[in-house]
C-alpha positions as CSV (number, residue, x, y, z in Angstrom):
1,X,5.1,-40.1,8.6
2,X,2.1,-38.5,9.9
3,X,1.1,-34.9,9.1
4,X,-1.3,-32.5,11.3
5,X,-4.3,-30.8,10.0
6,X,-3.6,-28.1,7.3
7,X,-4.8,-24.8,8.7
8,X,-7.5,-23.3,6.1
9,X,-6.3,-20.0,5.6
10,X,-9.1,-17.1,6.3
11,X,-10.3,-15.4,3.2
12,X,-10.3,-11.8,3.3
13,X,-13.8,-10.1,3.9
14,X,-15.9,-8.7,0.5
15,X,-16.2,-5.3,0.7
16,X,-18.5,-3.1,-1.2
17,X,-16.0,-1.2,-4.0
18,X,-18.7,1.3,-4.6
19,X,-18.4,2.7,-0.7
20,X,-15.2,2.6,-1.0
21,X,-14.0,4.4,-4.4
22,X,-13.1,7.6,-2.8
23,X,-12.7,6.7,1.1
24,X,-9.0,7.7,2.0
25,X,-8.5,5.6,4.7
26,X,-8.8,2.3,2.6
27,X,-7.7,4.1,-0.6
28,X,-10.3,2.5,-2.2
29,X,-10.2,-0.9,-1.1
30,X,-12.4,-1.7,1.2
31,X,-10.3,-3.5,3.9
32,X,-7.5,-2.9,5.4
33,X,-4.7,-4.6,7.1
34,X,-4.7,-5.1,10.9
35,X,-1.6,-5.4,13.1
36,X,-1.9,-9.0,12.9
37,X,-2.0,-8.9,9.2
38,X,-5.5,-9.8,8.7
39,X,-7.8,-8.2,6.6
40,X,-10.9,-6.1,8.0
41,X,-13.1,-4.1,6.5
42,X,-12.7,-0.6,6.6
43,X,-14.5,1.3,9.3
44,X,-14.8,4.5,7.9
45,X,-16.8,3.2,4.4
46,X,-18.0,0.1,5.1
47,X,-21.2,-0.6,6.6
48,X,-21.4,-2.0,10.8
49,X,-21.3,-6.0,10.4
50,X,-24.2,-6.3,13.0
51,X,-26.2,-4.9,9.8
52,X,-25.0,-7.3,6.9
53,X,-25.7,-10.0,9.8
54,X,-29.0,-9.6,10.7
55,X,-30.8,-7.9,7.6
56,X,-34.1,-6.9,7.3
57,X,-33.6,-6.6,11.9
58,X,-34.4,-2.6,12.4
59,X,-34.3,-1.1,15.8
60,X,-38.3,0.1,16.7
């Protein structure tokens, strides 16, 4: 019997718990859940991920 390749489930973004202790659109969490019912990080207390990606990179 053959089986397909298991699908390696996504693991859910790591937020930064200090930003988010009292951000009410999270309620403290950090992510939350999309539509699709994946996780994102919150918008509202989180920091852009352009910035975690390239740090140190400032605009002159």
């Amino acid at each position: 019997m053959a089986h397909g390749a298991h699908r390696t489930p996504l693991l859910p973004p790591h937020p930064d718990l200090r930003l988010a202790r009292d951000c009410e659109q999270c309620l403290g969490w950090g992510t939350v859940v999309t539509r699709d019912g994946e996780h994102e990080l919150c918008h509202i207390c989180q920091p852009d991920a352009a910035d975690s990606e390239n740090p140190g990179f400032r605009d002159a």
